[in-house]
C-alpha positions, 0 to 999 in steps of 0.5 A: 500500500502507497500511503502506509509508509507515511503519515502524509496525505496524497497531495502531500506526496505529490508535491514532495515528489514533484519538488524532488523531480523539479530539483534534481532537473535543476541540479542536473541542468546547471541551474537552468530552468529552460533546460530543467524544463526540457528534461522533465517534458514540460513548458518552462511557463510550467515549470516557474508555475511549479516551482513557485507554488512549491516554493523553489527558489533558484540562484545564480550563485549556487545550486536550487533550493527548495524554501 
């Protein structure tokens, strides 16, 4: 069962896993969001969408962060 390993909500561990998918697709793009956006198949519009309602932040002096 999906949910027994946790206490969290579905829409909880959607979000936890997208935000993991989000940050690896940075971490693995350099930091480039366009790239980022292109490895995980969706619109870079998309993608700024996501990350601000997940809370993701990115900076050009460092790797992506997750707030």
């Amino acid at each position: 069962m999906l949910l027994s390993s946790g206490n969290g909500s579905l829409d909880d561990i959607l979000a936890n896993t997208e935000r993991r998918e989000i940050l690896d697709a940075l971490q693995r793009a350099g930091g480039q969001r366009a790239s980022a956006a292109r490895l995980l198949r969706i619109s870079r519009s998309r993608l700024y969408r996501r990350m601000g309602a997940l809370g993701i932040e990115t900076y050009t002096d460092g790797p992506p962060k997750s707030v």
